[in-house]
N, C-alpha and C positions, 0 to 999 in steps of 0.2 A: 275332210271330216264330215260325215254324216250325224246330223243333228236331230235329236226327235223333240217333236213338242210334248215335255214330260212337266213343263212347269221349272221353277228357278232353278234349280241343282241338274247339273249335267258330270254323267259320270264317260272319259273317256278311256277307252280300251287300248293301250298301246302294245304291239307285239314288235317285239326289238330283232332286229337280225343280226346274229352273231359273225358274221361273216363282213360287217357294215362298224364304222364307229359308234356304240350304242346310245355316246354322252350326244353327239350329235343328232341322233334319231330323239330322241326326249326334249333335249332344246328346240327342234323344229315343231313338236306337240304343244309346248310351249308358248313360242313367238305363234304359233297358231290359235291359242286361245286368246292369246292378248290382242291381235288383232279381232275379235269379236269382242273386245273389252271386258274380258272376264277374268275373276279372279279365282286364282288357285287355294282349296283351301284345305286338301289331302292328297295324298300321293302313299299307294300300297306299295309294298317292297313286290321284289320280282318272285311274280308266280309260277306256278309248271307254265310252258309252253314261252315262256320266255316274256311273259304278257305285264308288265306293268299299270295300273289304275290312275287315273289323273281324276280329282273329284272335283269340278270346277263350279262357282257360285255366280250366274250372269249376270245377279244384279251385283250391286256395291255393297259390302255387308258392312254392319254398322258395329259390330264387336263390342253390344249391347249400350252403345254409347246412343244417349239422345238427345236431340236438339232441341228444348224449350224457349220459346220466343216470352221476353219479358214484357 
């Protein structure tokens, strides 16, 4: 996985091969993200070229919740 310094959101390109288990080819994109500890936070459906989108968030996202210290 070729990574660019783009800033927090990284978007990855997955091209599936039809000739391959495809659920398998998306789970190893996957267990790939999560090993750089990132979390998934979109997925396009399958484009021409067979190409699926993983939209991933490096940091931890806080799902507008915040922590106030009393």
């Amino acid at each position: 996985m070729a990574v660019q310094d783009r800033g927090r959101y990284y978007a990855q390109e997955v091209t599936v091969d039809q000739d391959a288990n495809v659920r398998e080819q998306i789970q190893n994109a996957l267990d790939e993200g999560d090993q750089h500890n990132w979390h998934l936070v979109g997925v396009s459906d399958v484009m021409a070229g067979r190409t699926v989108m993983l939209f991933w968030d490096t940091e931890r996202p806080s799902f507008g919740i915040t922590h106030k210290s009393k």
